[in-house]
C-alpha positions in Angstrom: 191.3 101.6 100.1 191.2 101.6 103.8 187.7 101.4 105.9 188.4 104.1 109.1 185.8 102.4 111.0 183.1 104.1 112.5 182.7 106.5 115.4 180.1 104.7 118.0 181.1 106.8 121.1 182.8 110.4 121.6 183.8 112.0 125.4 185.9 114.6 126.4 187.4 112.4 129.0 191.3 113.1 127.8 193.9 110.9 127.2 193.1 107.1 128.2 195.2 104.5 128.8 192.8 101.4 129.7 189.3 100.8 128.1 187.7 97.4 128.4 184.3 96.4 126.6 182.0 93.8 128.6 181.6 91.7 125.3 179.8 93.3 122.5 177.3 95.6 124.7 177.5 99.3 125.3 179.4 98.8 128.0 183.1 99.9 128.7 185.4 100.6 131.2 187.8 103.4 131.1 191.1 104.7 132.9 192.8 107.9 131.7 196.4 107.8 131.9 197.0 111.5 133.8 198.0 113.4 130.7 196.2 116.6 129.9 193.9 119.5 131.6 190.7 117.9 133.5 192.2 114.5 132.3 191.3 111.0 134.1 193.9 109.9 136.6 195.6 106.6 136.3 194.1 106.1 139.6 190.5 106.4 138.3 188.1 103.8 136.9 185.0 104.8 134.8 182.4 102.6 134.1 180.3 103.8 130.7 177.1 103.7 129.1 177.6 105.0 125.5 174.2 104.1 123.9 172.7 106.4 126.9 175.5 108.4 127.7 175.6 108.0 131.2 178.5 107.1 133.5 177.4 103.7 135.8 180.5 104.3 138.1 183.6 106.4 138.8 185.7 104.5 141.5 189.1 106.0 142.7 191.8 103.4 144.1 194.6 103.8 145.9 197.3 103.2 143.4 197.4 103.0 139.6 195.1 100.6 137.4 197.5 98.1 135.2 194.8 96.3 134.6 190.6 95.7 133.7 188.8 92.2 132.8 185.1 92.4 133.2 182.2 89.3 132.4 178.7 89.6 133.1 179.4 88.4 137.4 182.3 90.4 138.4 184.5 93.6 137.3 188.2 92.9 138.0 190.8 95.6 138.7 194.5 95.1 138.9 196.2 97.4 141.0 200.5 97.9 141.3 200.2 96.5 144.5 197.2 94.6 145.3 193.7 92.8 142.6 190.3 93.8 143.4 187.4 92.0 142.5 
């Protein structure tokens, strides 16, 4: 027997590459990887509500996310060239 989990949060936000939870809250970052019609670009940082359904943020950079660390203080992005805190 094999326990599938549970769906907590559905969007049509297309293929995604990045999402970061900040700790056990509703809240998650998410970065598409550029696949797909109306997809997120790699470029693009969403910042989600899923008990309210609501997006917080939607920030665009100027090259493609590697990374996303988030705490309760600060939101982190890693850039190819450059970090952003």
């Amino acid at each position: 027997s094999c326990d599938t989990g549970t769906v907590c949060y559905e969007d049509r936000l297309g293929a995604v590459r990045i999402v970061e939870m900040l700790f056990c809250t509703s809240l998650l970052c998410v970065v598409g990887n550029g696949e797909g019609e109306g997809g997120l670009s790699p470029r693009r940082l969403k910042v989600l509500n899923t008990s309210s359904h609501t997006c917080i943020a939607d920030l665009t950079f100027i090259s493609s996310i590697l990374a996303v660390k988030l705490n309760r203080v600060r939101l982190v992005v890693v850039e190819e060239r450059r970090a952003v805190a």
